[in-house]
C-alpha positions as CSV (number, residue, x, y, z in Angstrom):
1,X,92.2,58.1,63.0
2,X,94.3,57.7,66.1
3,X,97.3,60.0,64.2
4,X,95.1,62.4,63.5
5,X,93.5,62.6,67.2
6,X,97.4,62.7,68.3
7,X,97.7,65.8,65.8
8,X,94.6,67.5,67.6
9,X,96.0,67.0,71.0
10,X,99.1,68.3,70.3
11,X,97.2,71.4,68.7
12,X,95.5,71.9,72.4
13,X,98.2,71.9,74.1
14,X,99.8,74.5,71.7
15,X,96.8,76.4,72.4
16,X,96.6,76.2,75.7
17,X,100.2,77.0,76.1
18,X,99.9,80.1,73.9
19,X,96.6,81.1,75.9
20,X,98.3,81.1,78.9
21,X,101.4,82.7,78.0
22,X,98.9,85.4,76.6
23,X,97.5,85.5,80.1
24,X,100.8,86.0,82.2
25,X,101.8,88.7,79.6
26,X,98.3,90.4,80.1
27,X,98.3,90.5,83.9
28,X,101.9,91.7,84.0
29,X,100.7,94.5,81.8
30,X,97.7,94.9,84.2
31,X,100.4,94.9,87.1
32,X,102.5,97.9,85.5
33,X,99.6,99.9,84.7
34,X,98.7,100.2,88.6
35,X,102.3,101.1,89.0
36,X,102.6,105.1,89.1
37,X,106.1,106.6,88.3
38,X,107.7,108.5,91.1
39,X,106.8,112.4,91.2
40,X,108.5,114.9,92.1
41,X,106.9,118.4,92.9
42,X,107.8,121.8,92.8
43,X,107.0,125.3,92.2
44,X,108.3,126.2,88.6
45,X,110.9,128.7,90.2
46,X,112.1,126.5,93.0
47,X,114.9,123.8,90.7
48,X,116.6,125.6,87.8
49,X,115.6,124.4,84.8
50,X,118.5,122.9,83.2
51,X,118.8,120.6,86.1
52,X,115.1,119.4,86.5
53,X,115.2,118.3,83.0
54,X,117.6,115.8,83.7
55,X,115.3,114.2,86.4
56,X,116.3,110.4,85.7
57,X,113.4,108.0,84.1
58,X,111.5,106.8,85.8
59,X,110.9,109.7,87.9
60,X,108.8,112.7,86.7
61,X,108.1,116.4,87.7
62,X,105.0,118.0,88.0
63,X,104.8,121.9,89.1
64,X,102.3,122.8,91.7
65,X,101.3,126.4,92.4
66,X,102.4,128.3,96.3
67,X,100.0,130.7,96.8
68,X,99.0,132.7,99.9
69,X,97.2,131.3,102.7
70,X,97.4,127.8,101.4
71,X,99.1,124.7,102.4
72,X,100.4,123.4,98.6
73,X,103.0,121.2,99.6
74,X,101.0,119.5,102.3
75,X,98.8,118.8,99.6
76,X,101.2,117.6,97.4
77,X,102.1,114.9,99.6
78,X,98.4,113.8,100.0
79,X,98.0,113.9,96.7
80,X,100.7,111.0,96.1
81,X,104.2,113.6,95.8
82,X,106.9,110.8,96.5
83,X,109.5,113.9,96.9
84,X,109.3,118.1,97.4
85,X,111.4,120.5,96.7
86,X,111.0,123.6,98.2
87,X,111.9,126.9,99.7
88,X,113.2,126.3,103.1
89,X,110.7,129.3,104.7
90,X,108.0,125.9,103.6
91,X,109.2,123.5,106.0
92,X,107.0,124.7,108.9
93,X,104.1,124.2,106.9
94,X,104.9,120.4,106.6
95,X,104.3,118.3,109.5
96,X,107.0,116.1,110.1
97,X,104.8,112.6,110.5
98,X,104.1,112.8,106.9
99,X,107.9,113.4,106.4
100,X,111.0,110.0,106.1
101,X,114.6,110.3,106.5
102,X,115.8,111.7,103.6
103,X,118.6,109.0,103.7
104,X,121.1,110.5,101.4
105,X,124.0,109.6,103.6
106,X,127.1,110.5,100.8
107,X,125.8,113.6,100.2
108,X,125.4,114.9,103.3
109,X,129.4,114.0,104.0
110,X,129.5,116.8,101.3
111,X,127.7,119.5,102.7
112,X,129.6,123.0,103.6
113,X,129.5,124.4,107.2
114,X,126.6,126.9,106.3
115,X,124.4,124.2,105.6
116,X,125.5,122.0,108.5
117,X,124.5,125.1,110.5
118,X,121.1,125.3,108.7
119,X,120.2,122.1,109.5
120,X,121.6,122.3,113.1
121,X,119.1,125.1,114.2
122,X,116.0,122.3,113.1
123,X,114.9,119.8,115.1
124,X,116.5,116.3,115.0
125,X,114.0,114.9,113.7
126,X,113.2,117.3,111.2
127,X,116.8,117.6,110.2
128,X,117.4,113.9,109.6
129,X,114.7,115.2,106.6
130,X,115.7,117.5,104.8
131,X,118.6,117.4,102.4
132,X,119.6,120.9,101.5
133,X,121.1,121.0,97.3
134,X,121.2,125.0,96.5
135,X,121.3,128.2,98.5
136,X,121.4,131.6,96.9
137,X,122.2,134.9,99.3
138,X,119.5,137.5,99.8
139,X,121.2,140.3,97.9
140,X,120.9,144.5,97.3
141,X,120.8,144.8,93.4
142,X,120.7,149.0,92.7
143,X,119.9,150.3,89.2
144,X,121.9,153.5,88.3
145,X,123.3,152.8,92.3
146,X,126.1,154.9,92.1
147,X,125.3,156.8,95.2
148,X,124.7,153.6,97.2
149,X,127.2,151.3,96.3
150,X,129.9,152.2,99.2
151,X,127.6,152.3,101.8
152,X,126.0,148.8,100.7
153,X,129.2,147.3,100.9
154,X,129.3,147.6,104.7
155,X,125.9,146.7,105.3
156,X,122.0,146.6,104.9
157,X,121.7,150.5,106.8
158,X,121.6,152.2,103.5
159,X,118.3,150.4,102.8
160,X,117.2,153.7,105.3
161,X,118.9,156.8,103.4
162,X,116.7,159.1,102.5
163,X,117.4,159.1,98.8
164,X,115.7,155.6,98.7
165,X,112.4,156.6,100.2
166,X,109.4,155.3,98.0
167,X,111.8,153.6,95.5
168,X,112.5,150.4,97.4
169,X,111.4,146.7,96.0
170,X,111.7,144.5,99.4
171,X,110.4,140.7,100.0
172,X,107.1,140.0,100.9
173,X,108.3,138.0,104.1
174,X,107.7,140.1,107.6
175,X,109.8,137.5,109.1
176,X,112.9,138.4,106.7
177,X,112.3,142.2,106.9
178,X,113.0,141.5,110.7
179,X,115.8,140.2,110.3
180,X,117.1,142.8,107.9
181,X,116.3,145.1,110.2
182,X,117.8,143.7,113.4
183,X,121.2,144.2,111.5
184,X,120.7,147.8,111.3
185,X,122.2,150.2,113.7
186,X,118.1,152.0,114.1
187,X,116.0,151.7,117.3
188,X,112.5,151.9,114.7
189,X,114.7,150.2,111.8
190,X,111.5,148.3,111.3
191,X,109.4,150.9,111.1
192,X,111.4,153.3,108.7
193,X,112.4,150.5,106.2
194,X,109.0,149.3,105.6
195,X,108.3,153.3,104.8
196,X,110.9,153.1,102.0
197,X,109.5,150.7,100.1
198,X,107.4,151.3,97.0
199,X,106.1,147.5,97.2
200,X,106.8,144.5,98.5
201,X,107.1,142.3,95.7
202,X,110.9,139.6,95.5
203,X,108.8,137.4,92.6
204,X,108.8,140.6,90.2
205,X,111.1,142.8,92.0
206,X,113.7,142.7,89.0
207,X,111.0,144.3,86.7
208,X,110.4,147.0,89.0
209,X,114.2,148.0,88.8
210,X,114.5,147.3,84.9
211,X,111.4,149.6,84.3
212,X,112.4,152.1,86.1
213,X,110.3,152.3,88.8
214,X,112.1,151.8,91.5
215,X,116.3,152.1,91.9
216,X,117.2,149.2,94.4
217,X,115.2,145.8,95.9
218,X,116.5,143.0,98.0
219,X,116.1,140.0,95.9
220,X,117.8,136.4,96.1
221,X,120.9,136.3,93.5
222,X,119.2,133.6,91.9
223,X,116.6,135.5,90.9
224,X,118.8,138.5,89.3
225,X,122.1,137.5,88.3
226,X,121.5,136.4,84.6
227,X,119.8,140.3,84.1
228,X,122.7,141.5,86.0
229,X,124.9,140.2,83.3
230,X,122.7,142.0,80.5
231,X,121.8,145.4,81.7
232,X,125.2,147.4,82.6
233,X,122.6,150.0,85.0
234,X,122.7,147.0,87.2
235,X,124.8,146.6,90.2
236,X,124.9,143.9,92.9
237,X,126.1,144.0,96.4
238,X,126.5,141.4,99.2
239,X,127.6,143.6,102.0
240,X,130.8,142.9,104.4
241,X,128.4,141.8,107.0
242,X,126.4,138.8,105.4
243,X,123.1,138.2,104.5
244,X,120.2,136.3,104.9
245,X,120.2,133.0,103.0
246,X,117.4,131.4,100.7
247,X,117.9,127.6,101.4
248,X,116.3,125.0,98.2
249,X,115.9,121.1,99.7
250,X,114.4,118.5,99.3
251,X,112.2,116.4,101.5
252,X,110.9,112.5,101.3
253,X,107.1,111.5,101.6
254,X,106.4,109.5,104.1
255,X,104.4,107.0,101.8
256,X,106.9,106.4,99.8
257,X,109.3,103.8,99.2
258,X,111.4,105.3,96.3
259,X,115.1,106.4,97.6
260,X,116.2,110.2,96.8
261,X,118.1,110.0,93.3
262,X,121.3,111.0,94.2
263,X,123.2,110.8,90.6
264,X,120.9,113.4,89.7
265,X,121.8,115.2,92.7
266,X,125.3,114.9,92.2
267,X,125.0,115.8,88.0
268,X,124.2,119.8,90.0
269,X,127.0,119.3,91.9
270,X,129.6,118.7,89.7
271,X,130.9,120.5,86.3
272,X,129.5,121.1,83.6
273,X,126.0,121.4,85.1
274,X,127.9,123.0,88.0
275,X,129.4,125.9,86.3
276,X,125.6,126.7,84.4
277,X,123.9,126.9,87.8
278,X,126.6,129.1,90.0
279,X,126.2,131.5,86.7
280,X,122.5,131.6,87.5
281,X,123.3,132.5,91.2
282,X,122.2,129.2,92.4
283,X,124.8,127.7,94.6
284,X,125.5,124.0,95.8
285,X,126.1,123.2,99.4
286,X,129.8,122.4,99.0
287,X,133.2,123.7,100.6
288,X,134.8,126.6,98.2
289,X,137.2,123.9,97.9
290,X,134.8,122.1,95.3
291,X,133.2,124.9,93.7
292,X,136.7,127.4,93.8
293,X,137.3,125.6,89.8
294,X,134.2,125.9,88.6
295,X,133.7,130.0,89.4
296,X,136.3,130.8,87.0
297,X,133.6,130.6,84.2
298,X,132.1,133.7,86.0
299,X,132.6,137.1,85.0
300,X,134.8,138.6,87.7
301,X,133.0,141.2,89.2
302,X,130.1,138.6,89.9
303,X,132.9,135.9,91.6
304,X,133.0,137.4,94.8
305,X,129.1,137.8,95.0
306,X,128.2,134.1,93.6
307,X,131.8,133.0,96.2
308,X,132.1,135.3,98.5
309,X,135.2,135.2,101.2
310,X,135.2,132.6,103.9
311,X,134.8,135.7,106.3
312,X,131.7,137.4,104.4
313,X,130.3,133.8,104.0
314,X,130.6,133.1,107.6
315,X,128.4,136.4,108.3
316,X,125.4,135.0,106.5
317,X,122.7,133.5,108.4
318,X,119.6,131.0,108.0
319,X,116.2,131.8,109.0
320,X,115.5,127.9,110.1
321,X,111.4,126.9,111.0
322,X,110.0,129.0,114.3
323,X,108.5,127.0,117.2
324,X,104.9,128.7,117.7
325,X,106.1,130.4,120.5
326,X,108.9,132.2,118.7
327,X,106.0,132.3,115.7
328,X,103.5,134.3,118.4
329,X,106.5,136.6,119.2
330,X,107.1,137.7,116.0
331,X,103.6,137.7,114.9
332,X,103.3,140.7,118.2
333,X,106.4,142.6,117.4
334,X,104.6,142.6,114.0
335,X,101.1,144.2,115.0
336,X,102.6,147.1,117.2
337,X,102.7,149.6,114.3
338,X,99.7,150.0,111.9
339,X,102.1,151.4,108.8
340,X,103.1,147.3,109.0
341,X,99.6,146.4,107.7
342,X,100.5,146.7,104.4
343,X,102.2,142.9,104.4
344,X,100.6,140.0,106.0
345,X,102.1,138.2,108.7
């Protein structure tokens, strides 16, 4: 009797072990189900594809929709976005309290002196940030442009010859068209440049030119170098005098405690990724130094558009975030002429 009372005991304790070992595995389980991977967001355009599919586990993307009048990064980060990335004409939609340093330290060391200027004309604050990882050039792209070509070279005036009138594609950005026309050599360039322009459409621009409704648009040369390649009607022109640039970075939530993941940063900064994304028109931050190897891949009457000269590159500028006083300027110069009504401020 006692033996066999020894034999039930020791079953208990068996039982109770395995019970409890059952427990600890259940609540760890219960532990990493409240855990939420970290999320990055983006508008589908924003990250080429080939490198957001490389996004290391245990992060994940999910694509969020810009559209006018909204705040959709903002809402992204309420909504639990660990990290953005974004267009930099965004970042004065995103207050800078629901921002952390971007704390990417070694790749910043890396950075090129165009985007060491960018982030010089933000705030401290705000540049301590942002991490800028691609720029692409605002660019003329002509379709049967023989007539245009020369005269683009030198610079953004031959948006205003007559021959263009009503068969212009330019962005839908006041601010931009500004600035586009502040480098032309026109009291009203403002005026008569928005009176070219059949539409004012960069997202579809390139169909416009490839259906033959319109022969030129300004477009970022991310956004029309692979059809550049493929239709020989096509031609391309950064002029002599620089252009404006369209700046991709990202940016950290403030609520969250997940570091930048800077291999995957690094995997679009190096070959063979590298080489894929300068054929796209999508350009890392580096010195020419770094990306001089990679550009031989490129056809070469596209090299000197996707690397342009020091001098040319040294022309282009950054629109960086307005204060609201420079905002309230622009928003007046704006409003003076009722044929700029047809785009929103």
């Amino acid at each position: 009797m006692k033996a066999e009372q020894c034999k039930q005991l020791a079953l208990g304790r068996r039982d109770v072990l395995r019970l409890g070992l059952l427990a600890g595995l259940a609540g760890l389980s219960g532990c990493g189900g409240n855990v939420t991977n970290p999320l990055l967001r983006a508008t589908p355009e924003t990250l080429p594809a080939s490198w957001r599919r490389l996004l290391p586990s245990p992060w994940r993307y999910q694509p969020l929709v810009a559209q006018a009048g909204q705040q959709p990064f903002t809402e992204a980060l309420k909504q639990g976005a660990d990290l953005l990335a974004l267009s930099d004409g965004w970042l004065t939609s995103l207050p800078e309290q629901q921002l952390q340093p971007i704390a990417t330290a070694p790749l910043e060391q890396r950075l090129d002196a165009q985007a060491k200027a960018f982030l010089d004309s933000l705030t401290p604050s705000m540049a301590s940030r942002v991490l800028p990882v691609g720029v692409s050039p605002w660019v003329m792209v002509f379709r049967q442009g023989d007539p245009w070509l020369k005269e683009a070279r030198n610079g953004w005036q031959v948006l205003l010859d007559p021959g263009l009138k009503g068969q212009l594609v330019l962005p839908n950005s006041p601010r931009l068209l500004m600035a586009l026309a502040d480098r032309m050599e026109a009291g009203d360039g403002l005026r008569r440049l928005l009176d070219q322009a059949i539409t004012f459409d960069e997202r579809y621009g390139l169909n416009w030119l490839l259906h033959g409704d319109a022969r030129a648009a300004v477009l970022p040369l991310q956004r029309c170098l692979p059809s550049l390649r493929r239709d020989p009607r096509l031609s391309v022109v950064l002029p002599e005098s620089g252009a404006p640039l369209h700046w991709t970075v990202l940016v950290r939530s403030d609520a969250t405690r997940e570091p930048v993941p800077q291999s995957w940063v690094e995997q679009a900064w190096s070959s063979p990724l590298l080489k894929q994304l300068l054929a796209n028109g999508w350009i890392p931050p580096l010195s020419r130094a770094e990306l001089q190897p990679a550009i031989r891949s490129i056809p070469k009457p596209y090299q000197q558009i996707v690397l342009p000269s020091d001098q040319v590159w040294s022309r282009c500028w950054s629109l960086p975030p307005l204060t609201l006083e420079e905002q309230a300027e622009l928003e007046q110069r704006w409003s003076k002429d009722s044929a700029l009504q047809r785009l929103t401020p």
